[in-house]
N, C-alpha and C positions, 0 to 999 in steps of 0.2 A: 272392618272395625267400625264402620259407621250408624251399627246398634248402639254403641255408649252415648251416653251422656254429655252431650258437647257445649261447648261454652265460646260463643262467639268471636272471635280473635281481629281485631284492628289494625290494619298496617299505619304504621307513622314514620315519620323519618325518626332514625337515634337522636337526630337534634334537638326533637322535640321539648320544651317545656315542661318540667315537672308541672306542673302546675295546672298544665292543659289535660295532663296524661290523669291527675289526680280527677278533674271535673269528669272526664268520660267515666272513670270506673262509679263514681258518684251516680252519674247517669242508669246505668247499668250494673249493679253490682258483682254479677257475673259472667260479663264481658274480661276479655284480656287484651293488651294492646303490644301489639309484636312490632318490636325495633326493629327498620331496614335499612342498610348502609350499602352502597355498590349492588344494591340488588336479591340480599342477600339479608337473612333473620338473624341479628345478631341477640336478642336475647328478648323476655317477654315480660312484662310489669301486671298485675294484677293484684286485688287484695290483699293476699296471702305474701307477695313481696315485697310491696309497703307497709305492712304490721313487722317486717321481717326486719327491715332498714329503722324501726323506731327504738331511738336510744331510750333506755328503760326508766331513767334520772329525769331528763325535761321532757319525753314525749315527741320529741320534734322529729323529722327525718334525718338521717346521719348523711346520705347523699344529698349530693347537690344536682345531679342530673341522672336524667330519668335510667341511662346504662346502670348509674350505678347501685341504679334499687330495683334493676331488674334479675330475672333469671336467665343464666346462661348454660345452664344445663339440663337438656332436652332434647331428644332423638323427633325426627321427622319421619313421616310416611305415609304412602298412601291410603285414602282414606277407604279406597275399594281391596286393600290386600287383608289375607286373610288370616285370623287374630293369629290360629297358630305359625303360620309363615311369620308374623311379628315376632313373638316370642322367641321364635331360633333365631332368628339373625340377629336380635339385637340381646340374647342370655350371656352374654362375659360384657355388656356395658352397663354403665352404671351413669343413672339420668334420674333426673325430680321432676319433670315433665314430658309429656307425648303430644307433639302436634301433630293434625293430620292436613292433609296440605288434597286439594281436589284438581278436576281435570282442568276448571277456570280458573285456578289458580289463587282461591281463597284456600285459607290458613283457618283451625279450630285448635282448640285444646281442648284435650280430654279431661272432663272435671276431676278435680283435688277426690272426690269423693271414689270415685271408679275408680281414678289413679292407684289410689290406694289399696283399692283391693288386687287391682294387676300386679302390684309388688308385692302384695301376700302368697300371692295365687301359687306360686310353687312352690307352697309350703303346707298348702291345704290339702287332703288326704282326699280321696274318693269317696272310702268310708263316711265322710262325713254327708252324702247325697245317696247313701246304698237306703233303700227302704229296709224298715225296721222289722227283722223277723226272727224268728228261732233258729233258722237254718232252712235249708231247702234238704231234702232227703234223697240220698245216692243209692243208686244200685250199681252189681255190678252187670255188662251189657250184655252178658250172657245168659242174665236173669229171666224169667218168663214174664213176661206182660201182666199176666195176673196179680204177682206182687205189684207191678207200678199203680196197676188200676186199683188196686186196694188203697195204696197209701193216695192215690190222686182224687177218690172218694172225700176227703177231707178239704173243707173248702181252703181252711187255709194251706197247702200246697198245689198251688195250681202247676207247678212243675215235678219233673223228677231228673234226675241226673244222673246220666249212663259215665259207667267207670272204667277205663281200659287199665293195661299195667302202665302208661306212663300219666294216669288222671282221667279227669273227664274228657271224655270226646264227643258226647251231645247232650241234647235235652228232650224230654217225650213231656207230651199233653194228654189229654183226654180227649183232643181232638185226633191227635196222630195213632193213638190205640184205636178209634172206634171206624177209624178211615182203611185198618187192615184188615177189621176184623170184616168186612163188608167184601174184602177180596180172599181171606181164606177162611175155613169151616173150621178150624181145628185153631181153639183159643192157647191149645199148652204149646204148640209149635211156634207161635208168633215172642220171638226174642225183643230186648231191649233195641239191640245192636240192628232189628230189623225198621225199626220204625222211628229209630231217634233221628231228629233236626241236628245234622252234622255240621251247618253253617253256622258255629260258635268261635268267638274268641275267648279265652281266659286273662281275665285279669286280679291282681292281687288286690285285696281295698286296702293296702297300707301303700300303694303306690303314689305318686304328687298328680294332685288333678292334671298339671303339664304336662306328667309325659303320660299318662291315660287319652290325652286329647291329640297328642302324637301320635299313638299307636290306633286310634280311632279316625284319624284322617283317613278318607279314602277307604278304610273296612269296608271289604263287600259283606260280612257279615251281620246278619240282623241280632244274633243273640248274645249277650256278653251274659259271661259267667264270672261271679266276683269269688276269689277263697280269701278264706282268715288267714292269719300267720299261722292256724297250722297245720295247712293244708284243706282243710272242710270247706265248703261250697256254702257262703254266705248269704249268696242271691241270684235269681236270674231277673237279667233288666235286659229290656228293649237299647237297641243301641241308640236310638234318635231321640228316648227318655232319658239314656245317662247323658248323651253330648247336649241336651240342655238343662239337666241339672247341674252339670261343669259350669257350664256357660252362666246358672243361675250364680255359682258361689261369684261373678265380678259384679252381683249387682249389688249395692251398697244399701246398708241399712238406713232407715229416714232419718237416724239422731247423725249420721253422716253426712247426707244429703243437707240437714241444716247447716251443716257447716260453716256454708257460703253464706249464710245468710246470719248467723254469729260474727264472721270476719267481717263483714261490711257494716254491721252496728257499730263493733268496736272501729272499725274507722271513721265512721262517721260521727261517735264520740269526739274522737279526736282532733277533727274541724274541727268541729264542731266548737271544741274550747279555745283551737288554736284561735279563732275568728274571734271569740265573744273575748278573750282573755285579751289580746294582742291588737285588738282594731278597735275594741270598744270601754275597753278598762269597768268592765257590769259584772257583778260577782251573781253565778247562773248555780241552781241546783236543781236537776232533773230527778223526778221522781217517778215511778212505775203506778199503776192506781191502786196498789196494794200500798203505797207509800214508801215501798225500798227505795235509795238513792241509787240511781242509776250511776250519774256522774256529778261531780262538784268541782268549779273551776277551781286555780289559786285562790282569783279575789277571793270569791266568796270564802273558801276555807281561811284566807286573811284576817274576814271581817269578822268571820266567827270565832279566831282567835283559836283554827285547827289545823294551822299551815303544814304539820307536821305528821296528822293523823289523815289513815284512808278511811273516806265515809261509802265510798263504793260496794254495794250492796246490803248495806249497814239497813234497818228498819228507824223511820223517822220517827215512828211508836217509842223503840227503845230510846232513843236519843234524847226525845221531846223532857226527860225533868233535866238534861244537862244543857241544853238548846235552845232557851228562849224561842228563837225563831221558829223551830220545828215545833214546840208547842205548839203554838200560834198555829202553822201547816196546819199540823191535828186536828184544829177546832176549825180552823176556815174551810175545809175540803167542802162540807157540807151544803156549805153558801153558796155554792160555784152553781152555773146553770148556763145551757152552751146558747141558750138565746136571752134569757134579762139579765143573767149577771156574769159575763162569762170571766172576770179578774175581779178580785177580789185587794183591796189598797190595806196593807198590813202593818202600813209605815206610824199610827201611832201606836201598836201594840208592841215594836221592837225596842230594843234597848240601844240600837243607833244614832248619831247624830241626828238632829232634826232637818239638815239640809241632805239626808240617805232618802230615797223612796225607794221603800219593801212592797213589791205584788207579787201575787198568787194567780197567775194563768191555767187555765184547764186546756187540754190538746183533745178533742174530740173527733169520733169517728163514729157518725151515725148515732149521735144523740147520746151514745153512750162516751166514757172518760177513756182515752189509749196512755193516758199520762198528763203532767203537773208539772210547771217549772217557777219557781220560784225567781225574781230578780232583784239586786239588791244595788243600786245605783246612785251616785250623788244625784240631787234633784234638776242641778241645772244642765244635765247630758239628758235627761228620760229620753224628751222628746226624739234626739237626734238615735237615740239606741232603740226606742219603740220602731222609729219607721225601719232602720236595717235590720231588727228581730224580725218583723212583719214579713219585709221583702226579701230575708234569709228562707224564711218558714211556708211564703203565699206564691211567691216567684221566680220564674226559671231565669235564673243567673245568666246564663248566656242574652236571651232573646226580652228579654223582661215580660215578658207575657206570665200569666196567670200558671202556676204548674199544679199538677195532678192534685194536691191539698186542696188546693181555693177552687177547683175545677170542681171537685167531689160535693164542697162545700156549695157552689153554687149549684149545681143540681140538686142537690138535697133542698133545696130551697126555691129553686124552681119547681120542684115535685111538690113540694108542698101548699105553695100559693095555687098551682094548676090546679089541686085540687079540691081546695078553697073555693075559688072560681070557675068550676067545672070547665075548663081549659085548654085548649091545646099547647105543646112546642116541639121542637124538632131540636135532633142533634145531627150535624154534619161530619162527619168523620176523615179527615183529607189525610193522603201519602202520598207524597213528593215523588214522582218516578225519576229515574235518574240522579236522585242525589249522590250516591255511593258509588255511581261512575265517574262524579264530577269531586268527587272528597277524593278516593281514590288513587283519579291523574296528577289533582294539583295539588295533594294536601289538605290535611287539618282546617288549617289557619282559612285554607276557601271556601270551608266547607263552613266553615262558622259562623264570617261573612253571605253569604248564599243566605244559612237559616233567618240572620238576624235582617237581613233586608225583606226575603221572604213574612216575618214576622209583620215588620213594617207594614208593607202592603196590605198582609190580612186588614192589622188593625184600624187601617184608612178606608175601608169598605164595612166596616159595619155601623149600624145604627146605636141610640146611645145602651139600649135595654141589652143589646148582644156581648155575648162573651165568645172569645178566643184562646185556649190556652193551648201549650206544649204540651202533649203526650209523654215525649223523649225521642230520641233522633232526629225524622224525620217526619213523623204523627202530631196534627195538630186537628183542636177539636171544635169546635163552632154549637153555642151554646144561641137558640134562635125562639126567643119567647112569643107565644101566641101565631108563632107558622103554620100555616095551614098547608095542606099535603102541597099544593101547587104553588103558593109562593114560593116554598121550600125547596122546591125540587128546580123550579126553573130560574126565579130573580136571584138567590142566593149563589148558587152553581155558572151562573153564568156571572156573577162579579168576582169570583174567583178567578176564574179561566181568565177573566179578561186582564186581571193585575199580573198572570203572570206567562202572558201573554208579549208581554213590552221583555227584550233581554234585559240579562244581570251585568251589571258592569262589575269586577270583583278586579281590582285596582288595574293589572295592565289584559286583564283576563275578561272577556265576555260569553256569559253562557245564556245556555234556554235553559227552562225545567218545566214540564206540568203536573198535572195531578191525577189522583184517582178519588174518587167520591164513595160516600156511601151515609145512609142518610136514614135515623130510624125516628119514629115518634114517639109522644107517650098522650096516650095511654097505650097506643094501639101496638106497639110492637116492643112494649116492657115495662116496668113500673118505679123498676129500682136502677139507678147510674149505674150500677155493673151491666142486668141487663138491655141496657140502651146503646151504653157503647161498644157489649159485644155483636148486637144485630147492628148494630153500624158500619163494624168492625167487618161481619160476614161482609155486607152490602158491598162494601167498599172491596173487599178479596173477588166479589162475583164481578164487578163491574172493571177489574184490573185485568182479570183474564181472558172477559170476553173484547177487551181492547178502547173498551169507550171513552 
């Protein structure tokens, strides 16, 4: 089963913190994090069952601990057995999730997406993977050669289909007529029954793909013969062509596949507002760059005096002659520019108190607009709500370091000055080895301690031009302006090594960790931050294998 679609599964103790268990799916949004108590999987948290636990009224979680917004309905298995052996042993249970569990004794879930079609799956007809034809044409096997090679003349039949009194019992070519005709002289003697491919099985195409793939285990036979309901011969298929077009119907369509990535917006909506609503009292409206509202907190629908209407998906066009503010939006977008004017100050154009300040923020990616967020705040909080917007949006929550936005953002900006100044820099690419042995043994909570000390250190080793940010997990990336191949490769690399070098004290716990490197430049090995940090990326995967 370890063709499907797997989604990385976390061991945590049950006692975990919601809270903790929320930040990693954030991390990851298609990670799952599996509850273990006495040793043992009591049940699995991921997207799909924290949207699952939200009460529909306030939005909030209805659990208070992480069990009980988990799933506990889910069959285990090896990850080496094989899908049909699954399917029998586990057809009279009834389960919302498949983990697969391997020889070292890591745990996966099979994604929501695959899932889904494994529970359709024996409902799906064969038919629905028979190639599309008129029929294939039957003789009976007593017939003479001569009619088959007339009708096999015809390209579209490249079969024929020998008939006994209880059905078909083989299939003839144009290769298997012309291979007899080479051993006798006499074309009217050579029968159906003498030269048909008698190594067929029949199957019905109104059969369930399940038990076609039942009955296809282990066939020594290479030819399947498919009939309609009413007895006529539908098609001949190669056996090792139909058991992977079976096998195609579990692969899931891509509007499915996004699934995972629908569930985790809508989650992280939902921070999203719990945070700005509950820790910052800033009335927030997220806009799309087409100007739909994405989401709109309380405050704000408060302040706009729509506490009771959903503006969720609503167009800020339509709204703008009943909406002062979204007016206003309308005509500001234009202003916006992600280098001289990236906020736009709106606060005397509303019809708010004069101690409100209204801005217009752009959210950019690559010069072009991904979205807008509008904020709507008394004036004597801005300051304190700008800087936890900022480090909400710029910063990894955990380790405080710079996260993949400001990371994106400062290469785009170092690519750009390099080229300015005809230039060099360098990106470092670092993975922690042994972290996931040492989360693992002692837990979460060590593991997050480890990162953030880790962090530390980086940050105490570089110069003031240098950036450091969090990838996620365990990947951190080393931004090194004006590096020339050899400063890069040996000064850099070895004040690494040498910070984490010293052990980790992690409260009554001391460990090691080191790292693996990989290390690309620009111009010379990319031009754009995707490709810099994927040759990084490689550098770093060559240099962990060969042990350096």
């Amino acid at each position: 089963m370890g063709s499907f679609r797997l989604c990385q599964c976390e061991r945590m103790p049950a006692s975990t913190e919601l809270k903790c268990i929320i930040k990693r799916l954030q991390e990851s949004p298609e990670a799952c994090v599996g509850l273990m108590a006495g040793g043992r999987l009591k049940g699995i948290v991921t997207i799909e069952t924290l949207i699952a636990n939200l009460d529909s009224h306030s939005g909030r979680l209805e659990g208070s601990s992480a069990l009980e917004c988990a799933s506990t309905s889910f069959v285990m298995t090896s990850g080496d057995v094989f899908f049909t052996d699954f399917l029998y042993e586990n057809s009279s249970k009834s389960y919302d999730n498949i983990i697969l569990t391997s020889s070292h004794g890591q745990i996966s879930l099979v994604a929501k997406d695959t899932f889904r079609q494994i529970l359709t799956f024996k409902n799906r007809r064969i038919r629905e993977v028979l190639p599309v034809t008129s029929g294939v044409p039957a003789l009976n096997e007593k017939e003479s050669c001569l009619k088959a090679l007339e009708l096999l003349s015809h390209e579209e039949h490249p079969h024929v289909v020998s008939l006994g009194n209880d059905g078909p019992t083989g299939v003839v070519t144009r290769h298997d007529i012309s291979r007899a005709i080479e051993m006798r002289q006499n074309l009217w003697d050579i029968r159906l029954v003498d030269v048909a491919q008698s190594n067929v099985t029949v199957l019905r195409e109104d059969i369930s793909a399940e038990e076609a793939l039942f009955q296809l285990e282990g066939n020594p036979n290479r030819l399947i013969i498919c009939e309609d309901s009413d007895g006529g011969v539908r098609s001949v298929v190669d056996i090792m062509q139909l058991r992977r077009a079976l096998i195609g119907l579990l692969k899931p369509k891509k509007y499915e596949i996004a699934y995972q990535g629908v569930a985790q917006r809508q989650l992280s909506d939902i921070l999203i507002e719990r945070v700005m609503s509950d820790t910052m009292g800033i009335g927030v409206v997220a806009l799309t760059p087409d100007l739909e509202i994405q989401y709109s907190n309380r405050t704000a629908k408060k302040l706009l005096g729509l506490s009771s209407v959903s503006l969720s998906r609503k167009s800020a066009y339509s709204l703008s002659h009943d909406i002062p503010l979204l007016e206003n939006v309308v005509h500001a977008v234009g202003m916006l520019d992600p280098v001289s004017n990236p906020v736009v100050d709106l606060s005397n154009r509303t019809d708010f108190p004069s101690n409100y300040q209204t801005k217009l923020t752009g959210v950019w990616k690559n010069n072009d607009p991904s979205g807008f967020i509008v904020t709507i705040q008394n004036s004597t909080d801005v300051r304190l709500a700008e800087a936890k917007l900022r480090k909400l949006a710029y910063y990894d929550a955990l380790t405080g370091l710079p996260n993949r936005t400001l990371l994106f953002e400062r290469l785009n900006m170092e690519i750009r000055k390099s080229r300015r100044y005809n230039e060099e820099f360098a990106v470092v690419f670092v993975d922690l080895n042994g972290f996931k042995g040492i989360n693992d043994r002692y837990g979460h909570r060590y593991g997050d301690q480890l990162l953030i000390k880790v962090a530390n250190r980086f940050s105490n080793v570089l110069r003031e031009t240098d950036t450091v940010a969090r990838l996620g997990g365990d990947e951190f990336l080393f931004i090194l302006p004006g590096a020339s191949f050899m400063e890069t490769a040996w000064v850099v690399s070895k004040k690494i090594l040498a910070v984490l070098d010293e052990p980790i004290v992690l409260e009554e716990v001391t460990v090691s960790i080191d790292a693996s490197f990989g290390t690309a430049y620009f111009p010379e090995n990319g031009l754009t931050p995707e490709e810099l940090i994927d040759f990084a990326d490689q550098e770093m995967y060559e240099s962990k294998r060969l042990g350096l």
